[in-house]
C-alpha positions in Angstrom: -103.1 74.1 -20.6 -101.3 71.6 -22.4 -98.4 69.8 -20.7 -96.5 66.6 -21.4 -97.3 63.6 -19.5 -96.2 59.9 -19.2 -99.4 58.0 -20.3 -100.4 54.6 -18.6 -102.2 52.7 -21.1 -102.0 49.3 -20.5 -100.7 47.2 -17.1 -97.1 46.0 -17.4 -96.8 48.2 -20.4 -93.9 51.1 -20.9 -95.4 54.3 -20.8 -96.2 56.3 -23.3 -94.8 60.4 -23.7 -98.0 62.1 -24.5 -99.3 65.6 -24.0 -102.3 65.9 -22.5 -104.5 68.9 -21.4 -104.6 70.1 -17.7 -108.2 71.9 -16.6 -107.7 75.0 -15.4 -107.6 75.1 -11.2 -111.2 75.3 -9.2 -112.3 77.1 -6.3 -109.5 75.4 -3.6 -107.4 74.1 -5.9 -103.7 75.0 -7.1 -101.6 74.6 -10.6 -97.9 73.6 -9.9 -95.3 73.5 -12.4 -93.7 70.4 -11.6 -90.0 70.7 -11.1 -88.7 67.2 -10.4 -91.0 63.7 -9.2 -89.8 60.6 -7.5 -90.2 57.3 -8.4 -92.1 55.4 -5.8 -92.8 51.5 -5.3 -96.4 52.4 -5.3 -96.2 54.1 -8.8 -94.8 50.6 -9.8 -97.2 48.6 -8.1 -100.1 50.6 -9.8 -98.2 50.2 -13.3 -98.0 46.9 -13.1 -101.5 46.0 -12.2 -101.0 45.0 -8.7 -104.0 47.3 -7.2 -106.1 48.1 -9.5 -107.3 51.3 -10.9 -108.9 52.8 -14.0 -106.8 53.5 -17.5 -105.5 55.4 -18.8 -103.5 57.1 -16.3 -101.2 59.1 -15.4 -99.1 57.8 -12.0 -96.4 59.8 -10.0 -96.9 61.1 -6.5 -93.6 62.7 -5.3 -93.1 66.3 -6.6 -92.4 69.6 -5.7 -92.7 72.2 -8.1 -93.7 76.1 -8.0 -97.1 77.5 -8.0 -98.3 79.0 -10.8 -102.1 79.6 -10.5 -105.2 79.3 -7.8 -108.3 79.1 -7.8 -110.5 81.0 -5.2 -110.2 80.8 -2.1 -106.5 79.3 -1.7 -104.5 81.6 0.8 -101.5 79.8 2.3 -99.7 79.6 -1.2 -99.5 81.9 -4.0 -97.5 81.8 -7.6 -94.2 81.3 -7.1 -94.0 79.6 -4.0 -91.8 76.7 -3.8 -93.9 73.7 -2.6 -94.0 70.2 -2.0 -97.1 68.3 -3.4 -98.4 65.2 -1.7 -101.0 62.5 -2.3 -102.6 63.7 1.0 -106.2 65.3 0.1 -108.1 66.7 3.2 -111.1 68.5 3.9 -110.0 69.2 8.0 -113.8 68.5 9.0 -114.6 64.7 8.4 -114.7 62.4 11.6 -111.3 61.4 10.6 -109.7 64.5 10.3 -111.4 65.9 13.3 -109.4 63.2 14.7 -106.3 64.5 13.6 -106.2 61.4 10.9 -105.9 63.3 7.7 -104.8 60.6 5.7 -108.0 59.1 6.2 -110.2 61.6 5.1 -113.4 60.5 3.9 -114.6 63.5 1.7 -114.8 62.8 -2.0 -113.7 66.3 -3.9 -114.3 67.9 -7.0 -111.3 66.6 -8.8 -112.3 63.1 -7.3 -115.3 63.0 -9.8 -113.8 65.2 -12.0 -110.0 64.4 -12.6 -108.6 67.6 -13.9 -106.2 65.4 -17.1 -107.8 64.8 -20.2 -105.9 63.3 -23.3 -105.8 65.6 -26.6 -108.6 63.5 -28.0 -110.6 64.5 -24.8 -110.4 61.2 -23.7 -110.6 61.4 -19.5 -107.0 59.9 -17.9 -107.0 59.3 -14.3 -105.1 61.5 -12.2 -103.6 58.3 -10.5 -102.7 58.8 -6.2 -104.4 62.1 -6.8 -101.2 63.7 -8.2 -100.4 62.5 -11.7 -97.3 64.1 -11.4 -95.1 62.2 -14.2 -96.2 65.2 -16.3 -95.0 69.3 -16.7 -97.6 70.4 -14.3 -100.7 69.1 -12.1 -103.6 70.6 -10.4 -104.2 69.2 -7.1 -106.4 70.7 -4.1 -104.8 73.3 -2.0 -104.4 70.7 1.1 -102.2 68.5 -0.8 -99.2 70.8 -0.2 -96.6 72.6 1.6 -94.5 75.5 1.3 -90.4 75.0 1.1 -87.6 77.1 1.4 -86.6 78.5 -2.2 -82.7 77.3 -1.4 -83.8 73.6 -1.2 -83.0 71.5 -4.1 -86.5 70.5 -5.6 -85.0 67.0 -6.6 -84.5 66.2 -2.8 -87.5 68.2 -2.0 -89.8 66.0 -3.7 -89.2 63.0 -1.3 -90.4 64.3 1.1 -93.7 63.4 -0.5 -94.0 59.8 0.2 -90.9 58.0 1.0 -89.8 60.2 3.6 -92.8 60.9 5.6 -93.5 57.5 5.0 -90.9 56.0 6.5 -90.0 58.6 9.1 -93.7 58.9 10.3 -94.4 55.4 10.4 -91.6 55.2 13.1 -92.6 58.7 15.1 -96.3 58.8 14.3 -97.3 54.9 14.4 -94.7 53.3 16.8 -94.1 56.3 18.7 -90.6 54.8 19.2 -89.2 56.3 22.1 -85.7 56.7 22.8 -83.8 53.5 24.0 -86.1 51.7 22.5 -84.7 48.6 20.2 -86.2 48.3 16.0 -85.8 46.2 13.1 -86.8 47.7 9.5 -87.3 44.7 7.3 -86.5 46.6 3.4 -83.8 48.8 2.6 -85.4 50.6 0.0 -86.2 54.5 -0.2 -88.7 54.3 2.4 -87.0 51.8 4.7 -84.0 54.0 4.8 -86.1 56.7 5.7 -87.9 54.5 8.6 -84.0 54.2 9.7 -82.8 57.5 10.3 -86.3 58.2 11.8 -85.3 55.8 14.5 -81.7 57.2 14.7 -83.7 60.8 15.0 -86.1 59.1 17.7 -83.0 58.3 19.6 -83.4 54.0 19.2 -80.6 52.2 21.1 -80.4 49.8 18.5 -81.7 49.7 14.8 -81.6 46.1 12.7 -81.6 46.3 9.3 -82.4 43.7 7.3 -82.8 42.7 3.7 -81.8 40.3 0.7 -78.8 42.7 -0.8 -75.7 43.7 0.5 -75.6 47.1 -1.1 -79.0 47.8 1.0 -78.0 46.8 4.1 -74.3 48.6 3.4 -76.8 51.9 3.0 -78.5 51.4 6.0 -75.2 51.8 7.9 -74.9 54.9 6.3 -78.6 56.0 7.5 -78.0 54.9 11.5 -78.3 50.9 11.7 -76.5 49.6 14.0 -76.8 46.2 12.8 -77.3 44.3 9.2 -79.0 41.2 8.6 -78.9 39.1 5.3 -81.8 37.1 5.2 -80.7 35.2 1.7 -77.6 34.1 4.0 -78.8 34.7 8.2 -81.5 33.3 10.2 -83.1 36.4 11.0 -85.2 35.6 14.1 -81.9 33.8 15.1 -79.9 36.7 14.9 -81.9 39.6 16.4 -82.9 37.1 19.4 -78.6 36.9 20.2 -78.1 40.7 19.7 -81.4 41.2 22.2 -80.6 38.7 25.2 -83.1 36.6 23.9 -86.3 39.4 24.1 -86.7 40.6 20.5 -87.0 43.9 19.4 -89.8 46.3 20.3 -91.1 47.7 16.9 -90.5 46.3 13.8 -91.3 47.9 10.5 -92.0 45.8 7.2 -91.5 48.2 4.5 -91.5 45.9 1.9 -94.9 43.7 0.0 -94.1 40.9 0.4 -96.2 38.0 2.7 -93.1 36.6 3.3 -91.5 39.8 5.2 -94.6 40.2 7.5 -95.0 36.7 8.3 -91.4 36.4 9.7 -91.7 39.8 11.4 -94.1 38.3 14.2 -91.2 36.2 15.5 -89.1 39.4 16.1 -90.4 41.2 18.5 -90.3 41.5 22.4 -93.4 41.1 24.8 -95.0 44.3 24.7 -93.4 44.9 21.2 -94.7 46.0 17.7 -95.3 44.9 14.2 -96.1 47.8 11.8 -97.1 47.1 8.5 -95.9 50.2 6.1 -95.4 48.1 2.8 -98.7 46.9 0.6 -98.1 43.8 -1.1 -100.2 43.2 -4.0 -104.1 42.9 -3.7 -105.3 39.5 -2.1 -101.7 38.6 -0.1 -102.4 37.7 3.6 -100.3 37.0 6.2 -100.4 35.0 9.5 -99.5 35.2 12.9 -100.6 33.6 16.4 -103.1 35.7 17.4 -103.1 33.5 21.2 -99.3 34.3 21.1 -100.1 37.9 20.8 -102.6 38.4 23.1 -100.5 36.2 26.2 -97.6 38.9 25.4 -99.5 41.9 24.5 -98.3 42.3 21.0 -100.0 44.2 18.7 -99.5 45.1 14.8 -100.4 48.4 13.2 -101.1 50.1 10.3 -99.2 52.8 8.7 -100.5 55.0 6.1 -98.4 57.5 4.9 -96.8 57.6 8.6 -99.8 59.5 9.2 -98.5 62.2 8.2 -100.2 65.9 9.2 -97.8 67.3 6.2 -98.3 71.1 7.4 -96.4 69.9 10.9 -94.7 67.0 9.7 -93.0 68.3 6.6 -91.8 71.8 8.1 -90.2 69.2 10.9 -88.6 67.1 8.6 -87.0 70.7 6.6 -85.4 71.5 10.0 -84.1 68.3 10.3 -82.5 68.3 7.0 -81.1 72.0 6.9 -79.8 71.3 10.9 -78.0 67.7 9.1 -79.7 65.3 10.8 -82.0 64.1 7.9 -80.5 63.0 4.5 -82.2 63.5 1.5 -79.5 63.4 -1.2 -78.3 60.7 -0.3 -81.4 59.2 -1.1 -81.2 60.1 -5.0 -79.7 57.2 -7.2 -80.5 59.1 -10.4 -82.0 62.0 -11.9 -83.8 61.1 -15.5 -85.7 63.6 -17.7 -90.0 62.3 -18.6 -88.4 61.3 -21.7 -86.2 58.2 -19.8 -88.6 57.9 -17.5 -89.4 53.8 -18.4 -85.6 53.7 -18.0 -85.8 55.5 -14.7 -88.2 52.8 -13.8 -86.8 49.7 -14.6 -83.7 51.1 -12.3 -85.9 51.3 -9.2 -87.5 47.5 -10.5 -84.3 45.9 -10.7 -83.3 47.1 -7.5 -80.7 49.0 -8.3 -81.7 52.6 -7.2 -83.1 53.8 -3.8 -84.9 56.6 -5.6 -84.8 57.6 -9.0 -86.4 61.0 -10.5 -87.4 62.9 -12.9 -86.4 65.8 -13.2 -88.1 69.0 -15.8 -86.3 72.0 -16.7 
């Protein structure tokens, strides 16, 4: 099938509106008409050279769309089924996902060494994050997705993706913040916001935003902190150290890349307390910390992939949440661009001045 697609073909380059051909879907996997994909910092990242990767390519990672084929063997959705498509790839039988660790599953599938996008010269293009969903459609394994109530918008559906189970599950999966407990989210972007209001949903007795733009921090009120910090303008470590008797918070959660933001975040937390790292900064940025510090006050820092997300409990979850009010999702949505704007779209979410843009397809 051919399909429109916004072509990657050179780091730090716009992209370009191609159409492309999509392989029909194997044994296990699924065709979805894409419906409407968000605009991620990762997608950015990958654009601009920061990790890597193989061109061309096609990038874009948070859709939701409707089933229109599958290939044998695929059960739990059929055409026409509303669904949310992730970056999440699983096999349920590796070590890791035995372990209940799907995001770290180690199996290498078919469309790993055979990406299912091929340029109308039948040049291969790399279905970048295992979606490539800036296009009209993808074909993506079965596992990648999960089934939505046809009344949900699929523009706020499609965050649900990344951002939202990013943030969210990072707080309930990887902190296991309990309620009471105190947090700082260092990056009120899309996926920082989201880490909020999954502390505000955990039940946290106090919630510390902080960030470099007033507009951000003015949002995180909006999504449950309690408390704002200005780090262009406010000693951080100062300020959460007064608002805490002098003990620090117990999880912090760097959304952001940058060495800067993860450095600082050691001097946050309480004894006992948490740093977890949920933004990537570019390829070859370390940080520091005291590691004899740590160990005296039984600190620790973790990892956060995807908030660890098991996507056929967690999204579900998250659904309730938002039809119950409790999680927003539209107020998420800065704009809504069609693949045609999309470099427009992008430059939006670079500047700064959009949580989350998407795109949107007829």
């Amino acid at each position: 099938m051919r399909v429109k697609a916004a072509v990657c073909r050179a780091f730090g380059q716009p992209l370009a509106i191609e159409e492309v051909d999509l392989a029909d879907p194997g044994p296990g996997e699924v065709e979805v008409r894409v419906k409407a994909c968000a605009i991620c910092h990762s997608d950015i990242s990958y654009i601009e050279g920061d990790w890597g990767g193989d061109l061309p390519a096609v990038f874009g990672h948070e859709a939701a769309g409707i089933v229109t084929r599958t290939g044998a063997g695929v059960s739990h959705v059929a055409p026409g089924d509303h669904v949310v498509v992730t970056l999440i790839r699983y096999c349920g039988k590796c070590r890791y996902c035995a372990s209940g660790s799907q995001v770290m599953c180690e199996e290498v599938f078919d469309l790993d060494r055979n990406g299912p996008i091929h340029s109308a010269s039948g040049e291969s293009v790399w279905q970048a994050m295992r979606s490539g969903a800036f296009a009209e459609a993808v074909v993506v394994h079965h596992s990648q997705m999960v089934k939505i109530p046809t009344d949900m918008a699929f523009d706020q559906a499609s965050l649900l993706a990344c951002g939202v189970i990013t943030g969210y599950g990072a707080v309930a999966n990887t902190a296991k913040l309990k309620a009471g407990q105190t947090a700082a989210v260092v990056g009120c972007g899309g996926v920082g916001l989201n880490a909020i209001q999954g502390a505000a949903i955990s039940g946290a007795g106090m919630i510390v935003a902080i960030d470099v733009a007033d507009s951000k921090l003015e949002a995180a009120k909006k999504f449950g902190a309690t408390d704002t910090i200005n780090v262009a303008h406010e000693n951080a470590a100062e300020k959460i150290m007064a608002l805490t008797d002098g003990h620090g918070v117990d999880i912090v959660l760097v959304t952001v890349g940058a060495k800067q933001a993860f450095d600082h975040a050691f001097s946050y937390i309480t004894k006992n307390g948490a740093v977890i790292i949920v933004g990537m900064p570019p390829t070859g940025v370390f940080a520091s910390y005291d590691p004899g510090t740590m160990a005296a006050w039984n600190q620790k820092v973790l990892g956060s992939k995807m908030g660890e997300a098991v996507i056929s409990k967690d999204i579900p979850e998250l659904t309730t949440a938002w039809r119950e009010g409790r999680l927003k999702l539209a107020e998420l949505i800065t704009g809504r661009y069609p693949l045609d704007r999309i470099n427009e779209a992008i430059e939006g979410v670079t500047r700064g001045e959009a949580l989350r843009n998407v795109i949107v397809f007829d």
